[in-house]
C-alpha positions in Angstrom: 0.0 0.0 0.0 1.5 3.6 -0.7 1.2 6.0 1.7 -0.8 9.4 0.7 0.9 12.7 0.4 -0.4 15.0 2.8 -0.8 18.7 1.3 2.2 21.4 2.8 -0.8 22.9 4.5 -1.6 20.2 6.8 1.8 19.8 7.8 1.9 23.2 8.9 -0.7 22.9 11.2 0.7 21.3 14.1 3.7 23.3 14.0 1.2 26.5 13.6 -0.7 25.3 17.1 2.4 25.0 18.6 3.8 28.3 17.8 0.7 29.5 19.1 0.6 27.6 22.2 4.2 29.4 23.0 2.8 32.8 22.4 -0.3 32.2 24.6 2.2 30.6 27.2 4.8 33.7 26.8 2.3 36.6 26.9 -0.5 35.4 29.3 0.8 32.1 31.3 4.2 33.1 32.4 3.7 36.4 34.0 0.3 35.4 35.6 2.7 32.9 37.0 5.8 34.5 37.8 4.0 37.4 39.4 1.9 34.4 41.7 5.6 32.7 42.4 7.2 36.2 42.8 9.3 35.8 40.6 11.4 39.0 40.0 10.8 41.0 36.1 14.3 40.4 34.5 13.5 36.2 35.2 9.9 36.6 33.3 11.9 38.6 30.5 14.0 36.3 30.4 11.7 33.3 30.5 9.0 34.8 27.9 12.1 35.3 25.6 12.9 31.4 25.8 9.5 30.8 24.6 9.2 33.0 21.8 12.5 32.1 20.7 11.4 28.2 20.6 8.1 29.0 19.3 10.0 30.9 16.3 12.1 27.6 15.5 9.7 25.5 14.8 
């Protein structure tokens, strides 16, 4: 049996809704949660840049 092609678009998509995921995680989730932790503002720089930097890799 051969295997279909899938289309480049739905290849994309997981990669797309994991990009996203990081963005959500970096703008909403990590403050909310460094600020409930206290967690100093250079550390949630620094940890929101880590996420966007692996959401931009994939």
């Amino acid at each position: 049996m051969e295997k279909e092609q899938q289309s480049p678009v739905s290849n994309e998509m997981p990669a797309l809704l994991l990009g996203a995921g990081f963005a959500l995680a970096s703008l909403i989730l990590v403050p909310a949660l460094a600020q409930r932790v206290g967690l100093g503002s250079s550390v949630t720089i620094a940890l929101r840049a880590a996420l966007m930097r692996a959401a931009g890799r994939l």
